[in-house]
N, C-alpha and C positions, 0 to 999 in steps of 0.2 A: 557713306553716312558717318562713319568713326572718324575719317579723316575732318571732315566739316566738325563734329562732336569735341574733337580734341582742338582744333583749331578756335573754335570758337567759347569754346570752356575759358582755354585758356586766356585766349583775347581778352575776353570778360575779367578777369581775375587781374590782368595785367594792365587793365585799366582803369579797376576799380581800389585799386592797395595802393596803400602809401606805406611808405617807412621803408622801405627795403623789403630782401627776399626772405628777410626772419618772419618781418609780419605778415607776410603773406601766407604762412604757413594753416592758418588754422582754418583758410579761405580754401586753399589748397587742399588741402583735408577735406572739407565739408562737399564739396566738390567731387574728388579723386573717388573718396571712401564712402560716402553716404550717399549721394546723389547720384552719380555712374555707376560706385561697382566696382571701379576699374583694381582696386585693392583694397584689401583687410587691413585693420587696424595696424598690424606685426609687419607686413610689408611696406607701409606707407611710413613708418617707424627707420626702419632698415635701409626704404631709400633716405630718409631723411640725414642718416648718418655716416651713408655714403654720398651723396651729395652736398654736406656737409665738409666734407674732408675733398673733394675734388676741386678744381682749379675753376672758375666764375664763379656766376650769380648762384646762391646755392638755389631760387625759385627757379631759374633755368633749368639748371641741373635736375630738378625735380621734374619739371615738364618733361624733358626730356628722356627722363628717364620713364615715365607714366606712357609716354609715345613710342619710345622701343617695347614696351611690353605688350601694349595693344595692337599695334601696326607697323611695327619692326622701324627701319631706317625711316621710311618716308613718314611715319608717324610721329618719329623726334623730330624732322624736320619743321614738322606740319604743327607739332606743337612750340616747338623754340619761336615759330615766326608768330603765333600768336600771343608768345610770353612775352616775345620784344617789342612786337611793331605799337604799341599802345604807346609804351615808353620812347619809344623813335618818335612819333605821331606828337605826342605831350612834349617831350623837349623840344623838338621844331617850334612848335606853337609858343610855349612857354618863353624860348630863348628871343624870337620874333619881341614879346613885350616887355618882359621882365624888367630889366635895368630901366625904361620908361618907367613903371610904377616901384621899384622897389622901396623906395621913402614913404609908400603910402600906407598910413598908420594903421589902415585895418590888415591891410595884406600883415604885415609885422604881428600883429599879434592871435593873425589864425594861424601863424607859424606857431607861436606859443602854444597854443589851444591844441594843437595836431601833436607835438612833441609828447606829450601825455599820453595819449591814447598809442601812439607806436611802439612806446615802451611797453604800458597792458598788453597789446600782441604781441611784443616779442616773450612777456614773463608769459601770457597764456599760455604759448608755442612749446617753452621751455615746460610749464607742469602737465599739457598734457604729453610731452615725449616722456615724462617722468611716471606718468600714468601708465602708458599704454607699455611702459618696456618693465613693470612691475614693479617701480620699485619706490612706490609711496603704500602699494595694497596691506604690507605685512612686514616685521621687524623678522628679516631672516639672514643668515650668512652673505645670502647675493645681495639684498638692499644694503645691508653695512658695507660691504665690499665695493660695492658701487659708488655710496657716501664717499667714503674714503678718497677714492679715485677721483671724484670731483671735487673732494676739499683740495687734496694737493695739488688737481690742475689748478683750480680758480688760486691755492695760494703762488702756483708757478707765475701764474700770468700776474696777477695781483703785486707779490709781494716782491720776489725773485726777478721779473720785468722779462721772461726766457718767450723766447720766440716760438709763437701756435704752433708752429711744425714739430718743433724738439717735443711739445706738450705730447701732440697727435702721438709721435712715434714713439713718447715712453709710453704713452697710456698705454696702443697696443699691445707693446712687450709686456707688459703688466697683465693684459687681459691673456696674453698667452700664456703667461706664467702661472697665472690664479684661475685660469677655467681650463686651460689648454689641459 
């Protein structure tokens, strides 16, 4: 029953989001944490940030990672195949007609219309991880310390133009140095 549970969670989820696996996030969540159970706020946080920093879709990685915990191996598999096959399913279909209608003026401008709202999921995604890792609750040594950390990634990436990886691997050396 977990294995159908996780499979089909995530089907749903991978079929119903759009924007990428940022906005999928707070679907994921609502799901993961409220609805199953399957993790607290703090954990579903933590995966966030290691799947975040690992190598694909960070929404994979998060199924994935929700599947090893519930039902070891066959449970990441059993949820990865329900995070992708949607998007497998959809691009088939979608590639099948696309280029026929891409000139059609409505199709154009519910692109427009949908660009909006994926942005709102991904700022939602971004304050509630801001929320749940504490550092909008209270003006303390860790929130400033944190600020900090994000102003000069966002200036790295922003201003500097330095490549996410270099970002990733100062911040950590950073958090080693300031909490370690």
């Amino acid at each position: 029953m977990l294995l159908l549970d996780l499979f089909f969670t995530f089907f749903v989820i991978g079929f119903v989001s759009f924007g990428g696996g940022y906005a999928m996030i707070p679907l994921i969540q609502e799901e993961a944490v409220h609805r199953h159970g399957w993790l607290d706020a703090q954990q579903f946080t933590d995966i966030i940030a290691v799947a975040g920093m690992s190598p694909g879709p960070i929404a994979t990685n998060i199924a994935i990672f929700i599947g090893v915990q519930e039902a070891g191996f066959l449970g990441a598999v059993v949820a990865a195949a329900g995070m992708v096959l949607p998007s497998l399913l959809i691009i088939l279909g979608v590639g099948m007609v696309f280029f026929r209608i891409y000139q059609n003026k409505w199709l154009q401008s519910s692109f427009y219309g949908l660009r909006s709202i994926i942005t709102g999921l991904i700022i939602y995604a971004a304050i509630i991880f801001a929320v749940n890792n504490g550092l909008v609750s209270s003006l303390s040594w860790f929130t400033v310390s944190q600020l900090l950390i994000f102003i000069g990634s966002l200036a790295a990436l922003l201003i500097f133009r330095k490549h996410p990886v270099y970002i990733i691997i100062v911040s950590g050396l950073v958090g080693i140095a300031v909490y370690g």
